[in-house]
C-alpha positions as a Python dict, from the first residue, in 0.01 Angstrom:
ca = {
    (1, 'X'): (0, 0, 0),
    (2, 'X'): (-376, 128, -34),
    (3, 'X'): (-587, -109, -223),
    (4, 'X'): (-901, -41, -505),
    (5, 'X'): (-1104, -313, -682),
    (6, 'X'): (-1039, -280, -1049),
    (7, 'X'): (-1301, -403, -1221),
    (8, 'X'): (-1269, -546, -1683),
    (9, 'X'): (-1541, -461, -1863),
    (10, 'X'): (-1523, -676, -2097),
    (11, 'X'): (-1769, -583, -2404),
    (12, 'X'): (-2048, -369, -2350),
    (13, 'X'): (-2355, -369, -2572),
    (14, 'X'): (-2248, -139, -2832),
    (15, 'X'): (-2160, -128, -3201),
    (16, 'X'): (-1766, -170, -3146),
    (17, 'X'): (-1688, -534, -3288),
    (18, 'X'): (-1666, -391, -3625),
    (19, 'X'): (-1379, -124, -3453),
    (20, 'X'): (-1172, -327, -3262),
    (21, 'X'): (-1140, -732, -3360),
    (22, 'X'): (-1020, -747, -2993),
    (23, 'X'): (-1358, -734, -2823),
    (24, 'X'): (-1497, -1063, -2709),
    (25, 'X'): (-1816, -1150, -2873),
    (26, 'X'): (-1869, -1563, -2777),
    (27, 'X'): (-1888, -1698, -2430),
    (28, 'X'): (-1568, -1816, -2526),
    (29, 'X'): (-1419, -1511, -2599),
    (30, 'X'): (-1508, -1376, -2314),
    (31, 'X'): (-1440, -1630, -2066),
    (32, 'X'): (-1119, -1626, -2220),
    (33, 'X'): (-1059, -1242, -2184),
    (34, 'X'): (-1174, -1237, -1834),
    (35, 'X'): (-949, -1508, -1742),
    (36, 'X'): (-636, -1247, -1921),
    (37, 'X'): (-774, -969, -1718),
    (38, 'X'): (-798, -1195, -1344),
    (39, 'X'): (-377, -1253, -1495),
    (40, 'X'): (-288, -892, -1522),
    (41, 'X'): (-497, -802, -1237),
    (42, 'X'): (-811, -691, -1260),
    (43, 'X'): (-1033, -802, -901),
    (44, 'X'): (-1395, -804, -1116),
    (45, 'X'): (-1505, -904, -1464),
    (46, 'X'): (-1819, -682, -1591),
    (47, 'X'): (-2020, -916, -1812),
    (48, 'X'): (-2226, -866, -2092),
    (49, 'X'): (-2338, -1125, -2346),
    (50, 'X'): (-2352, -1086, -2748),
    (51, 'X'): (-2531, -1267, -3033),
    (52, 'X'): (-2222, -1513, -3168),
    (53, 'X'): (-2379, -1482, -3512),
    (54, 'X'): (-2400, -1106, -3506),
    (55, 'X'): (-2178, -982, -3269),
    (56, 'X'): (-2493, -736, -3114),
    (57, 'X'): (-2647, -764, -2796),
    (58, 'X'): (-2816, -1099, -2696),
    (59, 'X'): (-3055, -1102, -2328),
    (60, 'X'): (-3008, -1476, -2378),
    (61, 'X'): (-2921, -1620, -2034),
    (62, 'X'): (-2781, -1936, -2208),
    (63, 'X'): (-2467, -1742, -2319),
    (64, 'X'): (-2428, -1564, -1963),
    (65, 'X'): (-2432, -1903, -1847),
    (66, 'X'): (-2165, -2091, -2048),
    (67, 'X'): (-1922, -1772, -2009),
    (68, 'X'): (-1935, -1778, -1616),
    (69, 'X'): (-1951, -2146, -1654),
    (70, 'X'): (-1551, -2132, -1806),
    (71, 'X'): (-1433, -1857, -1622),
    (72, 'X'): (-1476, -2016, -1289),
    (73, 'X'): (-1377, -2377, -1451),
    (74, 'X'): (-1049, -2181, -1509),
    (75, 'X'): (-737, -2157, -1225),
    (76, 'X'): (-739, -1752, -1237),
    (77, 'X'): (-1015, -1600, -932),
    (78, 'X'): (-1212, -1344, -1058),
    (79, 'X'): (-1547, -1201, -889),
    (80, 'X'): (-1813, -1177, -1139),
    (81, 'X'): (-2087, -853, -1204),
    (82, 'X'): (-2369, -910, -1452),
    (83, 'X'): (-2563, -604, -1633),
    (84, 'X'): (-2900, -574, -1538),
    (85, 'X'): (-2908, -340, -1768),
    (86, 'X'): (-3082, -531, -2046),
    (87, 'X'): (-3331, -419, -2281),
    (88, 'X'): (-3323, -32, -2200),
    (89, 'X'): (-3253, 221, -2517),
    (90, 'X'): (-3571, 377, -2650),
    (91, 'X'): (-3624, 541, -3012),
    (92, 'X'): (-3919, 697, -3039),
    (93, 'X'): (-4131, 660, -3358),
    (94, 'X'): (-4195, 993, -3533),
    (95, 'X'): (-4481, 901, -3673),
    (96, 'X'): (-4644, 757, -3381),
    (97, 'X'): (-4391, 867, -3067),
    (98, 'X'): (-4594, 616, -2845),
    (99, 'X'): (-4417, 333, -3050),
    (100, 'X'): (-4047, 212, -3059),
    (101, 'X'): (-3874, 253, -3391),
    (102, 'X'): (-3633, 76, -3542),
    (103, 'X'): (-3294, -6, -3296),
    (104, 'X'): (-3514, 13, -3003),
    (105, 'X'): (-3463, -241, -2717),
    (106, 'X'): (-3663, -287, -2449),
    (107, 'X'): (-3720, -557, -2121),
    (108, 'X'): (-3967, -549, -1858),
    (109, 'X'): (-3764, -541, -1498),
    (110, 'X'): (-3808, -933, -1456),
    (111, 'X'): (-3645, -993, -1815),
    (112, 'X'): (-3357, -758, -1713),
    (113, 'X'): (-3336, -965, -1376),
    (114, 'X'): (-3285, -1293, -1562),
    (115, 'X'): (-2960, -1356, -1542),
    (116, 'X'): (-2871, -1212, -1192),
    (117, 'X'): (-3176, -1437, -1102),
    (118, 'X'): (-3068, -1721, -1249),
    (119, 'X'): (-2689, -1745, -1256),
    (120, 'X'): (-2657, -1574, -924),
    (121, 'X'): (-2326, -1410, -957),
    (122, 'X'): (-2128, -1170, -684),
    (123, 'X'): (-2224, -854, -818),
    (124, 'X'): (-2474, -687, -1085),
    (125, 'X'): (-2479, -364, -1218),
    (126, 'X'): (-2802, -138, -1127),
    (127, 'X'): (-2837, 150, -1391),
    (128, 'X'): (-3041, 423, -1088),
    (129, 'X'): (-3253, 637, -1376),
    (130, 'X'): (-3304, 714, -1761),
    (131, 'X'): (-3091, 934, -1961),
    (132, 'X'): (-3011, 1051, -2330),
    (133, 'X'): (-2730, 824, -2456),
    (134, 'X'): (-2619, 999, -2778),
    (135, 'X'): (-2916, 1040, -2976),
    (136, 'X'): (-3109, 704, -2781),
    (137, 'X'): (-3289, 728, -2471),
    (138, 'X'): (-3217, 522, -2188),
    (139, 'X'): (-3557, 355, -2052),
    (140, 'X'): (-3527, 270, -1629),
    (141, 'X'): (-3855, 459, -1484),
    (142, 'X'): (-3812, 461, -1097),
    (143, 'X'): (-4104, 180, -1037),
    (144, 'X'): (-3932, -34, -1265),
    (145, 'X'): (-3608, 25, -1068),
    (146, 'X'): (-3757, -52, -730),
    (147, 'X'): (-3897, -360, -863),
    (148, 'X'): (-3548, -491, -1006),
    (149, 'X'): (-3366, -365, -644),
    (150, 'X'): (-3615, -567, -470),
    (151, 'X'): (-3540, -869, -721),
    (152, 'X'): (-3159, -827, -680),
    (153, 'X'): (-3202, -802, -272),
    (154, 'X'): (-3409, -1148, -277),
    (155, 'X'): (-3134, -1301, -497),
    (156, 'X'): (-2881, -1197, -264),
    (157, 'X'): (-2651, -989, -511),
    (158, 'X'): (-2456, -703, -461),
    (159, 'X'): (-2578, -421, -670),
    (160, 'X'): (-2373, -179, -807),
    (161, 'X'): (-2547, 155, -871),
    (162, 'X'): (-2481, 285, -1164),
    (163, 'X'): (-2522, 627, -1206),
    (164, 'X'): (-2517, 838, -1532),
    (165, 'X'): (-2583, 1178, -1369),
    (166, 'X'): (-2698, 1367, -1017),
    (167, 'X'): (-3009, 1276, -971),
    (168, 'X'): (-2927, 879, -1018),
    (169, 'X'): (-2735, 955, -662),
    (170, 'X'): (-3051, 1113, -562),
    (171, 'X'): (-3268, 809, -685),
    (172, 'X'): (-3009, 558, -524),
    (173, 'X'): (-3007, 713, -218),
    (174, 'X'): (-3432, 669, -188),
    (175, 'X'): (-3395, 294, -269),
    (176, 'X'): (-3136, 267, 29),
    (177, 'X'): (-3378, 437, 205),
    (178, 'X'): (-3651, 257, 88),
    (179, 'X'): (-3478, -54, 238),
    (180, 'X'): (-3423, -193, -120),
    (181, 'X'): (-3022, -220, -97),
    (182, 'X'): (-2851, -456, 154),
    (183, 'X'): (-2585, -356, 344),
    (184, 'X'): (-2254, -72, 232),
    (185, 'X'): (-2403, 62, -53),
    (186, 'X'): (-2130, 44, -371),
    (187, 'X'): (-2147, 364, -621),
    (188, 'X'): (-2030, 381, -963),
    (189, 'X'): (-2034, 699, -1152),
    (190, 'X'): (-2039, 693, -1499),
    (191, 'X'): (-1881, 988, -1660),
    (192, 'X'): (-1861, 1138, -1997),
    (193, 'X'): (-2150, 963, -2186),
    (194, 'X'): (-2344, 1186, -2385),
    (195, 'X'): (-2559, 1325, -2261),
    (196, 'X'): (-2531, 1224, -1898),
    (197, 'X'): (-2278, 1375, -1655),
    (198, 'X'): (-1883, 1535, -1776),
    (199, 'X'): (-1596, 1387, -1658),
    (200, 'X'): (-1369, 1626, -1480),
    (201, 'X'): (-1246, 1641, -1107),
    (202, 'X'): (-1483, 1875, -1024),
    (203, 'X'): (-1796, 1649, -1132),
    (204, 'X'): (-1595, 1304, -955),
    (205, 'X'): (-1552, 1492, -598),
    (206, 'X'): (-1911, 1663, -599),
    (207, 'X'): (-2083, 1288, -694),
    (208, 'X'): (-1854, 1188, -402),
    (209, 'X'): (-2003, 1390, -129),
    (210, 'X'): (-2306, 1350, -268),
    (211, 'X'): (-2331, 989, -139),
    (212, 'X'): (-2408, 850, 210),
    (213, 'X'): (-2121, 809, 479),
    (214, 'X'): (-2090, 416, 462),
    (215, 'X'): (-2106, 380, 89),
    (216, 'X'): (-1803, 301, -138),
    (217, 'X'): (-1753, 418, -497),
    (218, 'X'): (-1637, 340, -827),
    (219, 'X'): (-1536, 589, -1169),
    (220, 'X'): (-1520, 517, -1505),
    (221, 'X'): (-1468, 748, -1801),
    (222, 'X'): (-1500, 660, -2140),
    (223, 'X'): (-1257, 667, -2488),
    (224, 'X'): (-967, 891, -2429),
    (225, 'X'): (-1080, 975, -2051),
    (226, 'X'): (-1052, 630, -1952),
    (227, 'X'): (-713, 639, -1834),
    (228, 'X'): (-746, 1005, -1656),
    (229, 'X'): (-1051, 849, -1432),
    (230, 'X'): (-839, 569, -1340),
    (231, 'X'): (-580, 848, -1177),
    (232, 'X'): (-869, 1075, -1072),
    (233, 'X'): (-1088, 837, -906),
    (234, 'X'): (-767, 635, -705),
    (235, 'X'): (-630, 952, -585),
    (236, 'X'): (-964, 1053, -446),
    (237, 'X'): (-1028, 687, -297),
    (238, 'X'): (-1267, 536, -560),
    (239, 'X'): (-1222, 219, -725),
    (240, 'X'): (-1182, 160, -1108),
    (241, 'X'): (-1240, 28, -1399),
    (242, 'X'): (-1113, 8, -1727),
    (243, 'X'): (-1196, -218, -2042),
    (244, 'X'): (-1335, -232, -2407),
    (245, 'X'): (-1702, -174, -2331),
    (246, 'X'): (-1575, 204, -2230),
    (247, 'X'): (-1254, 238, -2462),
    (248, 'X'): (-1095, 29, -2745),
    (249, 'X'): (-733, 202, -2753),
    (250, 'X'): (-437, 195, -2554),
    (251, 'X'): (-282, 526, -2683),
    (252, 'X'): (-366, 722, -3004),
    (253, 'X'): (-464, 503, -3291),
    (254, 'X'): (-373, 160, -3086),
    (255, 'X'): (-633, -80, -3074),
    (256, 'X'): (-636, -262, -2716),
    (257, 'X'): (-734, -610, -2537),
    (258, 'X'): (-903, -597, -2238),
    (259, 'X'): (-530, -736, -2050),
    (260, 'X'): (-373, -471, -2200),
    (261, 'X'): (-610, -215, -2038),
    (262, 'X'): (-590, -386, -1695),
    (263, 'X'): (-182, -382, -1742),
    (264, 'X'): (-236, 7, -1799),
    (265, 'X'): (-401, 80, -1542),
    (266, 'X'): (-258, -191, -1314),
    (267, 'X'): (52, 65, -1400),
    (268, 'X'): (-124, 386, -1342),
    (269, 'X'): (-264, 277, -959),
    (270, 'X'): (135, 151, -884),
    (271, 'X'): (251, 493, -987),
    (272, 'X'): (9, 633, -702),
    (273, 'X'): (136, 361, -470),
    (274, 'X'): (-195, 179, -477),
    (275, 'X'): (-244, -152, -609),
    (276, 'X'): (-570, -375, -737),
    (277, 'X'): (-759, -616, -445),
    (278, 'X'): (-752, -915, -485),
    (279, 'X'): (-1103, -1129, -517),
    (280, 'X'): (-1078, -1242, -235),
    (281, 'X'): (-997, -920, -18),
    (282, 'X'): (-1290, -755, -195),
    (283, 'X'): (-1550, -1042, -126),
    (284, 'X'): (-1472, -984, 224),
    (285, 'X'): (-1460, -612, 194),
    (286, 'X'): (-1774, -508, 52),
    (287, 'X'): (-1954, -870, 174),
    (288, 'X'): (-2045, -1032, -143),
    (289, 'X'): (-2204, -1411, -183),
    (290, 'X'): (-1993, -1685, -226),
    (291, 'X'): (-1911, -1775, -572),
    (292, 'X'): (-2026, -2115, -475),
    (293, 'X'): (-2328, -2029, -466),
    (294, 'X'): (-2396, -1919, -811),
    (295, 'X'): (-2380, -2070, -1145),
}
């Protein structure tokens, strides 16, 4: 049987708590969900961490801490991947456009490092250039980029390059050759967001040959699309991943869990006679760091 990392993403940064009770807002909560996802078989859990009080984003490493902290205290394996996302959406002021507005939320590259630096996990995401998200722009300028690459390289994490449309390949492929990624380079293309790259076959197998030889790659589509990416990207030899930072149903007007997502398409990859890595083969796979060695 082929195998594919399938990777939870657990609960995102966005306004959804209000839409589905379901996603994990505590360290807790998401320890907990993580833990359900390494069960049903998902090989990575994508972290964020969110305000307890609020349920909004939080940068506070305290929380990424105590949610890795019970997820590897618990029996289940599962590698863990960080944002370095961070601070990044931009509104500009009308008034004065040199000035954030209101719902702005911005980190310097060191900030955004702060938890891959400090918690040291397997894997951290890499977002590879700025883009309109709906009606906020996404902040990465290129120096700021090559300054987090070069933190993630001295921390000794695998980055995963996130990549919201064609020219984040391009920009990804300078840092590798910039000698600011370590090793296989690992891909993820994230389709569907507005207003970055569509999601269709056509867009999934140009991205593909758009990357170097050696490097692996990863799809995800969002809301309804979720489910067609998983198919799409593991019949064209990409990994996964599914979860409620993307999509918060299971089928028309069902509200998911994270489990239940991983069960789907932990279903969907079986139907193609492919199943999910485990931790362990993907460690050794794509050479990440030893959980040991983190928090």
């Amino acid at each position: 049987m082929k195998k594919v990392m399938l990777t939870a993403a657990l609960t995102g940064a966005g306004d959804t708590t209000a839409k589905n009770k379901c996603v994990p807002v505590t360290p807790q909560e998401i320890a907990e969900s993580a833990i359900k996802c390494a069960r049903a078989g998902a090989t990575v859990a994508h972290i964020h961490a969110r305000d307890p009080e609020t349920g909004g984003i939080s940068h506070d490493v305290e929380f990424f801490k105590e949610a890795i902290r019970l997820i590897r205290a618990a029996d289940e394996d599962i590698i863990i991947n960080i944002t370095s996302g961070g601070g990044g959406d931009f509104i500009p002021n009308l008034e004065d456009p040199y000035l954030a507005a209101e719902g702005s939320d911005i980190q310097t590259p060191e900030e955004r490092h702060e938890p891959i630096g400090s918690l040291l996990p397997e894997m951290c995401t890499l977002d590879c250039g700025s883009v309109n998200m709906g009606d906020t722009v996404y902040l990465s300028p290129t120096d700021w980029l090559r300054k987090q690459a070069q933190l993630v390289k001295e921390a000794g994490v695998k980055p995963e390059l996130e990549c919201f449309d064609s020219g984040h390949i391009s920009f990804a492929k300078q840092l590798i050759s910039e000698g600011l990624i370590d090793g296989e380079p690992m891909f993820q293309f994230c389709l569907g967001i507005p207003w970055g790259a569509e999601n269709d076959p056509e867009t999934i197998e140009y991205f593909k040959t758009r990357i170097p030889e050696h490097a692996h790659w990863s799809a995800f589509g969002i809301g309804r699309m979720q489910f067609p990416t998983v198919e799409e990207a593991a019949k064209r030899g990409g990994n996964v991943r599914v979860g409620l930072e993307d999509n918060l149903y299971l089928a028309k007007g069902v509200k998911a869990t994270n489990e239940q997502l991983v069960e789907k398409a932990v279903e969907i990859l079986n139907g193609l006679d492919i199943e999910p890595m485990t931790p362990a083969e993907a460690r050794k796979k794509y050479q990440l760091r030893d959980p040991q060695g983190g928090a």
